[in-house]
N, C-alpha and C positions, 0 to 999 in steps of 0.2 A: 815680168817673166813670161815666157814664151807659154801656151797649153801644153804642149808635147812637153816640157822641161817638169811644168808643174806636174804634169802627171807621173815622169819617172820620179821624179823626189819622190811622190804620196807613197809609188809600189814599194818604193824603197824603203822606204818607214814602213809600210805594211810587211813585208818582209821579214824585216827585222824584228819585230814584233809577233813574230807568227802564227798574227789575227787575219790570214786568210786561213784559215784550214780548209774553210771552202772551198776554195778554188781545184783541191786535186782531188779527180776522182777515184773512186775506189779502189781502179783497179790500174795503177800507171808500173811501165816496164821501170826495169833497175837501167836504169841507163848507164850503167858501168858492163854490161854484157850485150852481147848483140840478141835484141828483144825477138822473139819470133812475129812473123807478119801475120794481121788479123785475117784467120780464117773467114772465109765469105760461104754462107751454106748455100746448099742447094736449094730446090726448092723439090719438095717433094715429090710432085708429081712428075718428074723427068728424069728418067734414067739414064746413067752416066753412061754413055761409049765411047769408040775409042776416037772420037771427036773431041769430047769434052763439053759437049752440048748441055748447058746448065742457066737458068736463069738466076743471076746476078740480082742478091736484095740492096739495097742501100743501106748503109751504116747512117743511120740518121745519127745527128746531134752532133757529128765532126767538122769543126770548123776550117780548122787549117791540120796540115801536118809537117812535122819540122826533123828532119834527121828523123832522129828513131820518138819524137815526143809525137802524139796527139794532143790538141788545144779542141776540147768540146768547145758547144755553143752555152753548155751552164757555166763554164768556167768563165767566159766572158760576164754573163749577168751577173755571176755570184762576187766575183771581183771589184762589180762597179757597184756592185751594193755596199762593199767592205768598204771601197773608197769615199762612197757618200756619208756611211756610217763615220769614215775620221773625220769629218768636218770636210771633205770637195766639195766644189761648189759645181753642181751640172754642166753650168753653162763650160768649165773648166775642161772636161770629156767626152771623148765621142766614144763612140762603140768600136768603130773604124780604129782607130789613135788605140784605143784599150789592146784590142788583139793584135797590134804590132807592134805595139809594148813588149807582149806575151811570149810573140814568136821571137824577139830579138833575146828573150830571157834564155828561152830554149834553142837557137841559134850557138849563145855561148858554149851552154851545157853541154851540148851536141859537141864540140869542137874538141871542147874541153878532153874529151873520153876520146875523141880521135887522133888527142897529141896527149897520148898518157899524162894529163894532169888531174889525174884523181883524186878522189879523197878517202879517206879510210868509213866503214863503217863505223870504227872505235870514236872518230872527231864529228862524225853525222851525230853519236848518240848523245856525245857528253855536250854535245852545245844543247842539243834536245833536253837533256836535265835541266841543264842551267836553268836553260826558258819555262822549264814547267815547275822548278822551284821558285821562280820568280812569282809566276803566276800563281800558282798556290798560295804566295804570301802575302799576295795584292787581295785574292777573292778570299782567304782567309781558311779553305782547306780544299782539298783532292776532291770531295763530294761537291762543292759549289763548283769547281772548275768545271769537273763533267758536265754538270745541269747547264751550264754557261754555256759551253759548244756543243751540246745536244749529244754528248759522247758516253755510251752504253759501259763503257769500262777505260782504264788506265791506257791499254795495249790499243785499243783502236785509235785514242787518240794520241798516244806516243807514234805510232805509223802513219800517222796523217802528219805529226809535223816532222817527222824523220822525211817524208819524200819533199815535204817542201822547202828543208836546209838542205839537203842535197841536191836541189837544182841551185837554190841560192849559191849555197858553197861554189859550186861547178863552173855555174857562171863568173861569179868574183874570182874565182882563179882564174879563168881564161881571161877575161874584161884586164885584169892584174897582169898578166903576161904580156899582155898588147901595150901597156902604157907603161911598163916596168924602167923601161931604158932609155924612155923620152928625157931627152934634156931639151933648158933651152940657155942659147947663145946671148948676152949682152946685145948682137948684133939682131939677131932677132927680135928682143925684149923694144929696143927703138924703131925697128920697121913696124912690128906691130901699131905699136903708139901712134906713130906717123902718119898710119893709112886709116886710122880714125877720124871724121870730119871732127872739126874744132864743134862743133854745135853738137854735136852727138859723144864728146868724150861723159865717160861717167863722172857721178857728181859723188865726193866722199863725206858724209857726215861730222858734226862736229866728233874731234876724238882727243882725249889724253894721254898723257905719259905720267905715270906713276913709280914712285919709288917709294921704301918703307925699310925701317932698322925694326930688328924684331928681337928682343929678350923673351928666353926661354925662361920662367923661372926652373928651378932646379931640387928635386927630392932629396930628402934627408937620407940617409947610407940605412938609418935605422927604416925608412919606410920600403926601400929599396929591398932590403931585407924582408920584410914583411910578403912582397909580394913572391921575391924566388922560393922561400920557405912554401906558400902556397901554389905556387905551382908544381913546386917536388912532389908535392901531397898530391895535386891531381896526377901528373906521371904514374905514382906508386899504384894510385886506383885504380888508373886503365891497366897498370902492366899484371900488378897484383890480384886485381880481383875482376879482371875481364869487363870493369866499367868504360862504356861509352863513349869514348873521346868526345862525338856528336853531340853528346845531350850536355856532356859538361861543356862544351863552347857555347851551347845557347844559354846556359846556367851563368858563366863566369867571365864570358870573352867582354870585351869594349869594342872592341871592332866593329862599327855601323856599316860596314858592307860585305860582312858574312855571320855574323852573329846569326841571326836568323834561318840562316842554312845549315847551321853547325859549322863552323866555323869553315867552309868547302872553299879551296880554288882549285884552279886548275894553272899551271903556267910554265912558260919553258924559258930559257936561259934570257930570253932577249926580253922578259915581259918586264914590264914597268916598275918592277918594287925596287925594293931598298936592297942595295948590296947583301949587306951583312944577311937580311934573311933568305936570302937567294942561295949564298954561299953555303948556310945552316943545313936548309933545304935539300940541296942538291948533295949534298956528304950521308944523305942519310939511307936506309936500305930500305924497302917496301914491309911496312907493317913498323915501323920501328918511329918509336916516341922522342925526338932531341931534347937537348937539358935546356933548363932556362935560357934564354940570351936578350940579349936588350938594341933595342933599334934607337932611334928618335923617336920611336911614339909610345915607346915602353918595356915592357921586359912580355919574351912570347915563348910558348910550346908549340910544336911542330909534330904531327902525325902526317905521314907517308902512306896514300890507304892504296895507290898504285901509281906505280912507273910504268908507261907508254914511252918508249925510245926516249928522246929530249923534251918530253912534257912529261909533269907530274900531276898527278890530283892527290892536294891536300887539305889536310885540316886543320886548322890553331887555333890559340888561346892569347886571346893580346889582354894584359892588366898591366893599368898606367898606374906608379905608384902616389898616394895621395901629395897635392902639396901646399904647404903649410900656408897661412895667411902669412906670415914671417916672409915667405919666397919671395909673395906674389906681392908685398911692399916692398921689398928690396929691388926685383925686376922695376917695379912702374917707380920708383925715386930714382935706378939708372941711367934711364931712359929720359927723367924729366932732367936731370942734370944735362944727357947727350944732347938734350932738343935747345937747352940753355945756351950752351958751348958754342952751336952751329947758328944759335941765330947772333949770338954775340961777334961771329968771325971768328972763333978757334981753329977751327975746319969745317970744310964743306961738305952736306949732306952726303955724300957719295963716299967721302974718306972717313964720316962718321960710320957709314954703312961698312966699307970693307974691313972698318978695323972693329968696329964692336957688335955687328951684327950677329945673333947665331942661326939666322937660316942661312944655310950653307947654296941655296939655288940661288940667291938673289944677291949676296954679301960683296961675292967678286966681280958681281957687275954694278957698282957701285947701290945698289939695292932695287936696281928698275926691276919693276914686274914683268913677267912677261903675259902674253894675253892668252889662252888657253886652247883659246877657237883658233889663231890665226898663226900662234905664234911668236909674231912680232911683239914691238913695245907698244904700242899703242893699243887704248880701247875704243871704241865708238859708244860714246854717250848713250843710244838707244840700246843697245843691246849690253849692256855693262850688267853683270852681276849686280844687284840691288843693294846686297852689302855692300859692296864696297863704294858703289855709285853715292849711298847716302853717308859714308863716312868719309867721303872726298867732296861731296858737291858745292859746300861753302865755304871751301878754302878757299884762298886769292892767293896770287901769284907769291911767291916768296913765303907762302906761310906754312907753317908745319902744326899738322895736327898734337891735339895732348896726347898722351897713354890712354891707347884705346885696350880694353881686355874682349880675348877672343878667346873661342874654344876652336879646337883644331877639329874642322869637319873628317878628319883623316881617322881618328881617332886619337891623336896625341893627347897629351897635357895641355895645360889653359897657357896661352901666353896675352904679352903683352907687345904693341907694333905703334911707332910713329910713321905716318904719315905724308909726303909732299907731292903736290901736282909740279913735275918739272917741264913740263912743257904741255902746250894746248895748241891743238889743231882747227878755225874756223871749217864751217862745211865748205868744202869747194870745190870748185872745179878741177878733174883729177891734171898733177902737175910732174910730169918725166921723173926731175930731179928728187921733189921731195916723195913722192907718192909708189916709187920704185919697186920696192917689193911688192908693193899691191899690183903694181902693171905687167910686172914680173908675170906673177904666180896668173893674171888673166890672160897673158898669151901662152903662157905653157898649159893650160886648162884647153887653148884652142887647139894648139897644136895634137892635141891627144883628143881630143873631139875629132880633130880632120882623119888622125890615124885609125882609131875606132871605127869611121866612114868605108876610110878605105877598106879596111879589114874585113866590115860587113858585106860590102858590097861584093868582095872577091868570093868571099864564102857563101853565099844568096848563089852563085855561079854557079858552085862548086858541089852541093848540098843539094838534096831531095827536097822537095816545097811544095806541098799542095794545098791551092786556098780551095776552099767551095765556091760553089755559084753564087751564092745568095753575097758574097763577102769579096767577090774580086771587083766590083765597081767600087770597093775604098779606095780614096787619096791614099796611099800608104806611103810616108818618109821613104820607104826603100822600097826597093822593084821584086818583093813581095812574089808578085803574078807574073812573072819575069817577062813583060812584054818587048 
C-alpha cells in the first residue's frame, strides 16, 4: 500500500475513534458561520493615523490556512503522535504528507458549508454521546475517561470531540457528494482490466463459498408467555411509578449491543434492523412505552425518549424466551435427518436450504453466505471470521458438516446450522471472468479517486490557502502553494 494511502486509512480510524482530541485547538471557529478574521495587534508603542502605520506581530504556530480552518504547527505534532500511538510505523509518515492530509480534511469542510451541506448541531451531539458512552464502557467510568484525555470536566471534553465530528461529518458529506453518482460501465470495468500490465495484475488469495441450512429451535407458547407477562410488568413500572426504562435495560435486556447503554439507539427509517421493529418504532409518540412484540431474536419493549424529524433515539428491552433441551434435540435430529437426505441424493443442498431453512437472508439463496466486508459470496481464507473459518476448515469437497450449536452473536436464541464448502477458489492471478466483481468494484474505486482529484484540484483554485515558510518546500500531492 502506498504511504500517503496508509496514512489516510490511520486518520480515518483515528477519526472515527475520536482518539485525536488533540489535534483541535481550543479555540477553532464554528465553521457553519462565516468566522471573524484574526485580529493582528498593534504594537504599542505606535500610534495609529490616518495611514494605518502599525507594526504587524506574527501569529506564531500557524501552519497553513484553509477556507475559514486554521491547521497550527501542534496540530501536526500532536496527530502524528496519535498515529504512532495506533501502531504507524515512522518510517510510514512524513510531517509534509501529515499536514496535507489535514488541509484536504479541511478543504472538504470548507466546501461543504459553501454548498449548504451542513449538518445539525442535534447529529454533532448524538454521535458525540454514542462515542463517549462507548468509551465510558471500555475505561469502565466518566472519572477514568477524564484522567485518560487529561479533561478537567465532562463539557471540555464533549467540546473537543464535538468540533472534531463536525469536521469529520463536513468532510464525509462533501467527500460523499463528489462520488455519490459515480457509476461505472461493464465497458469501463474491461478497459480498466486491459490497461493493467499482465505482470502487475493483482494476485487474489485463496477464498471459499459457503452455504449452511439453519434450524431455529422453537419456544414453548408457555415460555413465551412467561416473558410478555414480564415485560407488561416492566411497561407498568416505567409508566406507573416513573421507574427508569434505562436502568431496567441494563437490568433485563439480552441485547449485547446496547444493554450496556440502557438499551440506547438511535436510527431512522433506512437503518439496518428488522422490519417489524422498525414499524413498532416508528407508530409510536415521544415519551411513550410499546406493548410487547416479538422479532426473530425475541419478544422486545420500546421507549421513544425523542424524535428528531426521520430519526429516533431510543431505548428497549430484548428477552429471548427460554428454550427447552426438548427444542434444541428436535432442531439438531431435523437437521441430521436434512444432512442424511442430501448426502443420499434426495435433494441438493441448496433445495434442502430453500425448503427447510429458517434463516430467512440465506434460505432463498439456496443458503450461500454472503461475505460481510465485501458483500459478495466469497471469503478469503486470511481474513475469514475464526468461527466460521474453524468450523469449515476440514471439510473436503462434497461434505457437510454435523449439527453445529451456535448462539446468535445478535442476541437471538441458540440455534443449530449445517454446513458445506460449495466451491473453492486457489490464490491467483486476478481473472476478468471469474474475478469480476472484484475488478469491478477496483475500477469504480479509481474512477472516484480521479474524480476526488479533479474536485480538489479545481477547489485549491478556487479557495483561500496559505501555507507558512517553514512548510512550502513540502512535496505536497496537490499544489497546496499554488505554484
Amino acid at each position: 500500500m502506498h504511504k500517503t494511502n496508509k496514512i489516510t486509512l490511520l486518520l480515518s480510524l483515528l477519526f472515527i475513534s475520536g482518539s485525536v482530541f488533540s489535534q483541535v485547538p481550543d479555540e477553532v471557529p464554528d465553521t457553519q458561520i462565516e468566522p471573524p478574521l484574526p485580529e493582528l495587534q498593534a504594537d504599542k508603542g505606535v500610534t495609529k493615523d490616518s495611514t494605518s502605520n502599525f507594526k504587524k506581530v506574527k501569529l506564531d504556530g500557524i501552519a497553513a490556512v484553509v477556507g475559514d480552518y486554521v491547521i497550527l504547527e501542534s496540530d501536526i505534532e500532536k496527530t502524528l503522535i496519535d498515529l504512532k500511538n495506533q501502531g504507524a510505523m515512522s518510517e510510514d509518515i512524513t510531517r509534509c504528507g501529515l499536514l496535507g492530509k489535514l488541509m484536504e480534511d479541511r478543504l472538504y469542510a470548507h466546501q461543504a458549508v459553501q454548498d449548504s451541506l451542513l449538518v445539525s448541531d442535534d447529529e454533532v451531539s448524538l454521535t458525540t454521546e454514542r462515542q463517549i458512552q462507548s468509551f465510558v464502557a471500555q475505561m469502565g467510568s466518566m472519572e477514568k475517561l477524564l484522567k485518560f484525555y487529561k479533561k478537567e470536566d465532562e463539557a471540555s471534553l464533549r467540546e473537543d470531540i464535538n468540533k472534531i465530528n463536525k469536521l469529520r461529518m463536513l468532510s464525509e458529506k462533501m467527500q460523499n457528494s463528489i462520488i455519490s453518482e459515480i457509476e461505472i460501465t461493464p465497458e469501463e470495468v474491461r478497459q480498466f482490466f486491459n490497461k493493467i500490465p499482465k505482470d502487475e495484475r493483482p494476485v487474489f488469495g485463496a477464498e471459499l463459498e459457503i452455504s449452511q441450512i439453519i434450524k431455529q429451535p422453537k419456544a414453548t407458547e408457555a415460555e413465551k408467555q412467561k416473558v410478555i407477562d414480564k415485560l407488561k410488568a416492566i411497561k407498568a413500572d416505567v409508566e406507573d411509578n416513573d421507574a427508569k426504562f434505562s436502568v431496567k435495560a441494563i437490568l433485563y435486556s439480552q441485547d449485547p449491543g446496547s444493554k450496556s447503554k440502557g438499551g440506547f439507539y438511535s436510527i431512522t427509517k433506512d437503518t439496518g434492523f428488522d422490519k417489524t421493529f422498525k414499524d413498532v418504532a416508528f407508530s409510536l409518540q415521544e415519551g411513550e412505552v410499546s406493548e410487547p412484540f416479538e422479532t426473530m431474536f425475541g419478544f422486545h419493549l420500546v421507549y421513544i425518549e425523542k424524535i428528531r424529524g426521520q430519526e429516533l433515539d431510543l431505548r428497549h428491552i430484548l428477552i429471548t424466551p427460554e428454550i427447552s433441551q426438548e427444542s434444541l434435540d428436535e432442531a439438531k435430529s431435523e437437521l441430521d435427518t436434512i444432512r442424511k437426505h442430501i448426502m443420499d441424493g434426495r435433494y441438493s443442498f441448496a433445495d434442502a436450504a430453500r425448503n427447510f431453512s429458517d434463516e430467512k437472508e440465506t434460505k432463498f439463496d439456496g443458503g450461500l453466505l454472503r461475505n460481510p466486508i465485501t458483500y459478495d459470496s466469497r471469503f478469503e481464507l486470511t481474513k475469514m471470521d475464526p468461527t466460521l473459518y474453524n468450523q469449515v476448515r476440514n471439510l473436503k469437497d462434497n461434505e457437510i458438516s454435523y449439527p453445529i450449536l451456535e448462539q446468535d452473536p445478535r442476541g437471538g436464541g441458540p440455534k443449530y446450522k449445517i454446513l458445506k464448502v460449495t466451491n473453492r477458489y486457489d490464490e491467483h492471478v486476478a481473472d476478468f471472468a471469474k474475478d469480476y466483481t472484484r475488478i469491478q468494484q477496483l475500477a469504480l474505486t479509481e474512477k472516484q479517486y480521479n474524480a476526488i482529484k479533479k474536485w480538489m484540484g479545481k477547489h485549491i483554485d478556487d479557495t483561500y490557502i496559505s501555507v507558512n515558510e517553514a512548510n512550502r518546500d513540502c512535496d505536497f500531492a496537490n499544489n497546496w502553494v499554488k505554484e
